[in-house]
N, C-alpha and C positions, 0 to 999 in steps of 0.2 A: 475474257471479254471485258473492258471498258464502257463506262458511262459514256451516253453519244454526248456528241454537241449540244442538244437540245432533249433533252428525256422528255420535257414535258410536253413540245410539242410531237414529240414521236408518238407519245403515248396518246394523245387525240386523235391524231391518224388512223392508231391503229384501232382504237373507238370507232371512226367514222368509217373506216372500211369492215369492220367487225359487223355494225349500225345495218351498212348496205346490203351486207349478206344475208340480214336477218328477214329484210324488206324484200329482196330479190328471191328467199326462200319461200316467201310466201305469196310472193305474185304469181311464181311461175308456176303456182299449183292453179292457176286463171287461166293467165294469160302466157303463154313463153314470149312472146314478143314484145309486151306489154313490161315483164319483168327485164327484159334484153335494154328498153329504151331506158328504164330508171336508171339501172346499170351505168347505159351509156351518159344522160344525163350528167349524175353525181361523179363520175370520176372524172368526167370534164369541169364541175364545178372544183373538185377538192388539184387537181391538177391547173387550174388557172390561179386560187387564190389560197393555197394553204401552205403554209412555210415548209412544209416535209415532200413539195411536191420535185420528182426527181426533172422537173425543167432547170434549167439554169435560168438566169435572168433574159437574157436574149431569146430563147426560146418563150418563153413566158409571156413576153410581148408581143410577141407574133403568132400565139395560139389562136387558135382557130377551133380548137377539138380535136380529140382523138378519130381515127380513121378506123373504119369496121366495114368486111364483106357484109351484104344486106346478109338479115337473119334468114334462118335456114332452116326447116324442122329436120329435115333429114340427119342432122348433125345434132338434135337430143335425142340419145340415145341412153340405156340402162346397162353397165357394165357388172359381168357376174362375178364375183369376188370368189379366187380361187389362195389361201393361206398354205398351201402344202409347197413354199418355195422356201430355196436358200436365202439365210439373209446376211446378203453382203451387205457391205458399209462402203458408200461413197464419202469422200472430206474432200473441203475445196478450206482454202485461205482467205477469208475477207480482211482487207488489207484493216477496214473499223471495225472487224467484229471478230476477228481471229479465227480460230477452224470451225467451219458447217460441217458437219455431218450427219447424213441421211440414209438409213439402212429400208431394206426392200423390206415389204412388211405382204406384198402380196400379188397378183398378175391381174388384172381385168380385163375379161374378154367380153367383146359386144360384136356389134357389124354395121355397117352401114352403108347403103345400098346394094346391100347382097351382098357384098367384101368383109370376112373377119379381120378383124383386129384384136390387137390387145396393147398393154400399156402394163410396165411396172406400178405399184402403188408404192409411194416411201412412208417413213416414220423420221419424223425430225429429232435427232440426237438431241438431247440437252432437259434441261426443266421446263417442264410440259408439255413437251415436245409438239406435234403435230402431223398431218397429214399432208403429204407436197407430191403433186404430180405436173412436172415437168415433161415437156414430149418436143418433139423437132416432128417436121414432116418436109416434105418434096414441095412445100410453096416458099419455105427459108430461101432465103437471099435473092427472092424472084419479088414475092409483093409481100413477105413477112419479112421481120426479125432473123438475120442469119446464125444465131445462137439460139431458136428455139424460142419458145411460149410457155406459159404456168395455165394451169385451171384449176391447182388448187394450193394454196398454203396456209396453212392451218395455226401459224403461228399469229398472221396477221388477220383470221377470223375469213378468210377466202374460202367459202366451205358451200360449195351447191348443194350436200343434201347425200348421205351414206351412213348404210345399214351393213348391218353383220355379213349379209351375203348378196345386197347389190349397190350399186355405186353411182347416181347423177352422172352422166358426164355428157352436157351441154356444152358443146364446142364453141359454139356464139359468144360465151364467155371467156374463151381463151384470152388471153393478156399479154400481154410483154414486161420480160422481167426490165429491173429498174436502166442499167446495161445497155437498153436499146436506144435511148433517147439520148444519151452522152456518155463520154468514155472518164465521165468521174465516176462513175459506177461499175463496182465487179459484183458478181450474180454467180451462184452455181448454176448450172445449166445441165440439161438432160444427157444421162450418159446413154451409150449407143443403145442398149435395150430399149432402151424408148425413142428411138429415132422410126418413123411412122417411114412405108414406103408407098405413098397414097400422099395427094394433094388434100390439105384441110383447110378448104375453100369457106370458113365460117371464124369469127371469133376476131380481135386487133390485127391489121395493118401494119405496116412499117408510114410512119409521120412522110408528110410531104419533106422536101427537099428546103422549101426554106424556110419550116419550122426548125 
């Protein structure tokens, strides 16, 4: 890997979403919805006016916000953290950053609305790695992101809140990796164990048409 274009302002970015996390952890212990709006707030603020934001310039003028299904309780739910899994290694090639790679570190099983689920957990290869849970579900390429959503990555301080044996996972917060807003961006994306066969009717949007 290579020095970005900009280290220094990457490195505030990752301060101010690291910042958000910290604030979002501790509202949602109030409020969830109340922590969902800061959320929303701040990433429309650091997405209109901060040099690391993944708009292009055309897009940037014509923001408006980010787009979000209204919040949802039904969609925080507590995932039980199950570690007796294989741990394979996914690598993808970022064309700036050279190979990612993220090994399975564990399965999270929750439910939501009487429906089990569950979700790989990863471990981000590299120096200090982190926590990333990428997922797809049945609302991609309909009113999501057709490469799937993040809700957690642990490199850039995106971390709702996980213990030894259970796991936050607030769908309201789901994301869209960098990727979906324009094709200067490549993203690893969720590999099929984490493709959800359930609509996750909570969390980012796919941007209007002419943003």
């Amino acid at each position: 890997m290579g020095v970005p274009e900009s280290p220094l302002s990457l490195a505030d970015w990752r301060r101010r979403v690291a910042a958000l996390y910290a604030d979002v952890r501790r509202q949602h212990r109030q409020s969830q919805e109340m922590a969902w709006r800061t959320f929303r707030e701040r990433r429309d603020e650091m997405f209109r006016a901060h040099s690391q934001t993944p708009l292009v310039a055309g897009q940037r003028r014509r923001f408006s916000g980010l787009v979000y299904f209204p919040y949802d309780p039904d969609w925080c739910v507590v995932g039980r953290v199950d570690t007796a899994v294989s741990h394979h290694t996914c690598r993808v090639t970022l064309p700036a950053d050279g190979d990612f790679s993220f090994t399975r570190c564990a399965r999270l099983y929750f439910t939501v609305r009487h429906t089990p689920l569950s979700l790989d957990l990863y471990w981000v290869e590299g120096y200090g790695g982190g926590l990333f849970l990428p997922f797809r579900d049945q609302t991609n390429k309909q009113t999501t992101y057709g490469g799937g959503r993040y809700l957690y990555d642990g490199i850039k301080g995106a971390d709702l809140g996980a213990g030894a044996e259970r796991v936050l996972l607030d769908f309201n917060f789901a994301y869209n990796p960098s990727c979906a807003y324009n094709d200067q961006w490549v993203c690893p994306l969720a590999p099929m164990e984490n493709w959800l066969d359930t609509a996750v009717t909570a969390g980012e949007r796919t941007m209007n048409n002419e943003q």
